[in-house]
N, C-alpha and C positions, 0 to 999 in steps of 0.2 A: 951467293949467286954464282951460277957456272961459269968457267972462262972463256964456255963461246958460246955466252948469251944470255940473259936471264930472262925465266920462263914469267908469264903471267897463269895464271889457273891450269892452261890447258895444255900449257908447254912442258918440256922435259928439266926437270931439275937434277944434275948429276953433282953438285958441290952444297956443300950447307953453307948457308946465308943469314945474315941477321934479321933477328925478327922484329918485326911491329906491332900490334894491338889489333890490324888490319892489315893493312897495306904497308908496301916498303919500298926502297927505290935503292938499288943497289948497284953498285960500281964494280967494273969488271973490264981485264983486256977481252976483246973481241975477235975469235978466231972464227975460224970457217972449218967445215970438215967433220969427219967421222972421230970421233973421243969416246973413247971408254972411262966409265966413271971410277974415281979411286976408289978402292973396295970389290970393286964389281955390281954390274945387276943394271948400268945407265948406259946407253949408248946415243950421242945424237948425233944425228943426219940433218945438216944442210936442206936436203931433200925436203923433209918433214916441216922447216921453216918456211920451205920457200911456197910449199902448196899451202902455207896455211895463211901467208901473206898473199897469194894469188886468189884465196878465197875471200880474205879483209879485203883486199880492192874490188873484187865482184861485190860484194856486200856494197861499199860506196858507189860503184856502178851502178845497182839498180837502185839502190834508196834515192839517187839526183839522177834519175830518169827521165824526170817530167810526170807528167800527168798518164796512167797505164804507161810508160816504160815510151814514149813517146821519141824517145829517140831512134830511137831500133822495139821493134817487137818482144825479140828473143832477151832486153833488158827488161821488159814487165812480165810479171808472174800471170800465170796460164789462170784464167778469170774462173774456172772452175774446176772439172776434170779436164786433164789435158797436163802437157808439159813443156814448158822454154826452158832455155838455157839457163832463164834467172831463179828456178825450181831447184837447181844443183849449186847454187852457190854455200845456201845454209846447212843442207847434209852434207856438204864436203869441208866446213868449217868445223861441224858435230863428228863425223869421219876421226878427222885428226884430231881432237879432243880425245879422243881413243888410242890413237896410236900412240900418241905422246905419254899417254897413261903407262904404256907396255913399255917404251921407252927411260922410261923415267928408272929410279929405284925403290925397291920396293916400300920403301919409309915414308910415300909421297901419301900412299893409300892408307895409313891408320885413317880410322873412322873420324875422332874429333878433327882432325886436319883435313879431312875431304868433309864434314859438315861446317866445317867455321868458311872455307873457301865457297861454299856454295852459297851461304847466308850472305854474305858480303856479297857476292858478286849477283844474288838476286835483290840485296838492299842497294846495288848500284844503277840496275835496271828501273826498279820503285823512281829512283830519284832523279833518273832519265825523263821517265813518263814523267812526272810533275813539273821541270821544265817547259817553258817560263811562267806558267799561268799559277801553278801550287793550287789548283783547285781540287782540293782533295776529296771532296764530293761526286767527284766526274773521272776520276784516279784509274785510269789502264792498272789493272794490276798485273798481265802479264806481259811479255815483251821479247825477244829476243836473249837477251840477259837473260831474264828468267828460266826462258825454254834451255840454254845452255846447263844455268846451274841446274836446275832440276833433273836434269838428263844426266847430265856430268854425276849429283848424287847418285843417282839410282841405277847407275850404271860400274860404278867406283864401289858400294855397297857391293851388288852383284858378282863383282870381281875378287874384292877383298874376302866374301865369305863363301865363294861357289868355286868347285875346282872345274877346271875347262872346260869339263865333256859333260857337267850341270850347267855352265852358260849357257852352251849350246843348246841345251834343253829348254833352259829359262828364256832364250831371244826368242826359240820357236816361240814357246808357249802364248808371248807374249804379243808376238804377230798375231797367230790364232784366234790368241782369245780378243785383242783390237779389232779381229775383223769380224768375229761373231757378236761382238757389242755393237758392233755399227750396223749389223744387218737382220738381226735379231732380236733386240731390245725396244720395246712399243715403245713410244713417246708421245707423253697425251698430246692430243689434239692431231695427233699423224700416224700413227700406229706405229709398225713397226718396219723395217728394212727400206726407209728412205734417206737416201745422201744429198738431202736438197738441204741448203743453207738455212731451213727454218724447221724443216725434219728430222733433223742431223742427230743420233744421240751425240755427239760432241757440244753440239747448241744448247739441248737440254744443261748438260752439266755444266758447260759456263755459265748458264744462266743461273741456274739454282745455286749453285756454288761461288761463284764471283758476285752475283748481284748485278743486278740488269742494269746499273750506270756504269759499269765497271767494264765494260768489253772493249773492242776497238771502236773506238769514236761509237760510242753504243751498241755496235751490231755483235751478234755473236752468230758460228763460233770464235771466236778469238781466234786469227792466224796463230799464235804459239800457246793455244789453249790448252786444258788441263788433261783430256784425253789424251793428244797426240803428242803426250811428253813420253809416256809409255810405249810405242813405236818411237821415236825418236832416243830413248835411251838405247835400243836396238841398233840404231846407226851408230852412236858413240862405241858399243858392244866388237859391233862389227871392224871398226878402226881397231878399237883393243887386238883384237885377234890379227891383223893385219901386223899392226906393229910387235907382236909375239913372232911372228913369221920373219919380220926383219931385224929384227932384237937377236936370234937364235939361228937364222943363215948365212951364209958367206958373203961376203959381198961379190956377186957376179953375174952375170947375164942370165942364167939359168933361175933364179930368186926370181929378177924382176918378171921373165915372160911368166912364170907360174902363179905368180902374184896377177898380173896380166890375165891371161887364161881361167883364173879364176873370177877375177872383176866380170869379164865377159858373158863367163857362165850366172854369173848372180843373176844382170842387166835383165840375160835371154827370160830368166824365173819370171824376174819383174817384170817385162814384158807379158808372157806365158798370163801371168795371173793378172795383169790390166784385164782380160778379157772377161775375166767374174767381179773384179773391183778394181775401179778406176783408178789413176793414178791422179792423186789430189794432195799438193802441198800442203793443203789449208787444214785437211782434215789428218796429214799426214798417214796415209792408208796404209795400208801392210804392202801391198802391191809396190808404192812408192818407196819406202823404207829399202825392199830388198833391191830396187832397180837403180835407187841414187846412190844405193851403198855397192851396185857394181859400176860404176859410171865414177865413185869416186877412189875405187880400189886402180882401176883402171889410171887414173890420172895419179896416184900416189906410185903407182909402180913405173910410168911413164918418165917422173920426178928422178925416180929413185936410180931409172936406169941413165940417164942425163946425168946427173947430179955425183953420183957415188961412185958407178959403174963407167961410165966415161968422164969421171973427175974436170965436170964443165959447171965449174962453183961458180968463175966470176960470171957467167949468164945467168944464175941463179940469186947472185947477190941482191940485187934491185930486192927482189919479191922476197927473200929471207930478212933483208933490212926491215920491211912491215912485219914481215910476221913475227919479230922477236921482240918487237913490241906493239903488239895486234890492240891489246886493253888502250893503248891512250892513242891510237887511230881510230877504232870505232866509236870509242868514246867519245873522244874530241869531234867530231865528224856528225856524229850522231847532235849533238849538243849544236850545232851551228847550225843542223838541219829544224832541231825542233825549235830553237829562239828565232829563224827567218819565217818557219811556218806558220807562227802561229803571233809576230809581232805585225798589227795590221797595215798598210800602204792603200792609200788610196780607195779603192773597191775591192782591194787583194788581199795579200798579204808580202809579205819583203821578200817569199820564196818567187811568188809569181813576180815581183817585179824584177830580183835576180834573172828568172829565166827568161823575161823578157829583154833584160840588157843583154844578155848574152846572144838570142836571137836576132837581133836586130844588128849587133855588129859582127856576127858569124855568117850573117846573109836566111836565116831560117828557124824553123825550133826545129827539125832536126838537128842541122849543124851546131844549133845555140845550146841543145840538149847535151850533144856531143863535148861542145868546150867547155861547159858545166862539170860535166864528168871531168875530162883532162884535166882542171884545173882542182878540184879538190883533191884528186887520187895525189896530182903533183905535188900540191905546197904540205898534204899530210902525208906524203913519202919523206921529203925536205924537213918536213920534225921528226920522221922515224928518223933519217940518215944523224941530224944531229943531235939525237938522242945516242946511237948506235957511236957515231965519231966519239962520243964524250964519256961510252961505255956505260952509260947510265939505263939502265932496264926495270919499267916495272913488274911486282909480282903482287899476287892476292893471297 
């Protein structure tokens, strides 16, 4: 494990660490700051932790939102086309999954070692969904997890056997060809070039392919369904390239505004191209891909000029605490979410009774929505930190 931090899947490894069968949990002093890895080829940035723990706490933000994001708007996911704030939490998680890749040393990317990490950490998704019920007949088979490691492979693939200026080929391509599938491709019973939730070629293929008990609580398409892993490896892509940019620059003001200036220039694309196809998390559009991956270049270079370039680490600490150990915050956090949701109370279940204790002694279910949030973000920052004091970090 590295001496300032140890990475889980999507983090930067610059030290060799002992292995496990799967998982491992490995002890290390804990530094802060910019390290060059022995040998050459690793460099990690504070920075890079701290946006990826700023995206672990968005993530528990909008998952204990309430009911549609009930606390605040802009914490629930935009109900179809459209975009909130809670649209940019997951591609700027899938973002830095990429940079960290560039980041890392090149040993990180042989093949069996980027397919055993992706197995596992889509077998840890699987065993998320199954939580508490184990109804394996009714079994989510995609999730969040999933959408990561599938991304993470096919993007890590991409990298390790295409040189730059073919990536670049292959991300279009792969925009392109997601947006001619989606507008182009009949789908019995709808024909063809409809983005309605029951039109959708994305719907079609979860269905036929997953099996129609298998989707989100039945419906498809599946939020991290099978199409929109291929645009979504594209965001991971695009981090790559991001973290090549700061792997191989100087550290200084002129990096970040160009890193900056280019986030902006993406957005304006994504934008630009909302106007032929929407911007839709669910189906993860091309349009969305190219405008969350400048929206998240933007905030990685904002990081980077804070964090590296005005050496403002202990502000960043908080949020690099989560992100260096991201896998057992979303994990753990996730797991507390799915045993209240789905263990019954009353007429409810123990989520709704939670949100209602907290409502009721916050004065509201906004407010109550609000201390909900504060307090999970809190007490699982409180296991990041003594995790982090005790040097202990996991890895996949």
């Amino acid at each position: 494990m590295n001496r300032a931090g140890a990475p889980c899947v999507w983090e930067v490894d610059t030290h060799p660490v002992r292995k496990g069968p799967s998982m491992s949990v490995a002890t290390a002093p804990a530094t802060a700051g910019t390290r060059a890895a022995p040998g050459g080829g690793g460099r990690r940035l504070t920075s890079v932790d701290a946006v990826r723990g700023l995206a672990v706490a968005g993530m528990l933000a909008v998952n204990n939102a309430g009911a549609a994001g009930g606390a605040y708007p802009q914490l629930g996911h935009a109900d179809w086309h459209g975009f909130r704030l809670a649209d940019l939490v997951f591609p700027l998680f899938l973002f830095v999954v990429g940079t960290s890749m560039a980041l890392g040393p090149g040993r990180r990317l042989s093949l069996p070692r980027v397919l055993r990490r992706a197995v596992v950490l889509f077998g840890l998704g699987l065993a998320l969904n199954a939580v508490p019920l184990f109804d394996w007949s009714q079994l989510r088979i995609m999730g969040v997890l999933q959408r990561i490691a599938l991304a993470y492979l096919l993007a890590a693939v991409i990298v390790r056997l295409v040189p730059l200026w073919g990536q670049l080929a292959v991300g279009a391509a792969l925009l392109l060809g997601h947006w001619a599938l989606s507008v182009r491709v009949s789908v019995p019973g709808h024909g063809a070039g409809s983005l309605e939730r029951a039109g959708s070629v994305a719907a079609w293929v979860d269905e036929s392919v997953l099996g129609p008990a298998h989707g989100y609580f039945g419906t498809f398409p599946d939020p991290e369904g099978l199409l929109g892993t291929l645009t979504a490896a594209v965001t991971v892509l695009a981090g790559y390239w991001a973290g090549r940019a700061l792997r191989d620059a100087p550290v200084r003001l002129r990096t970040a505004l160009l890193l900056a200036a280019a986030g902006v220039a993406a957005a304006a694309v994504g934008t630009a191209w909302a106007r032929a196809l929407p911007l839709n998390k669910q189906l993860w559009t091309s349009s969305y891909t190219v405008y969350t991956a400048g929206l998240s270049l933007v905030v990685v270079a904002a990081a980077y000029l804070l964090v590296e370039v005005g050496r403002a680490r202990r502000a960043a600490w908080p949020f690099a605490v989560l992100g260096r150990n991201a896998i057992v915050v979303y994990l753990g956090a996730e797991l507390v979410r799915h045993v209240l949701r789905d263990t019954p109370v009353g007429d409810g279940s123990a989520l709704d009774a939670t949100n209602a204790w907290f409502a009721a002694r916050a004065g509201g279910d906004v407010a109550g929505a609000l201390a909900f949030i504060a307090v999970m973000i809190g007490g699982w920052w409180l296991v990041a930190a003594a995790l982090h004091w005790r040097s202990w970090y996991v890895r996949i």
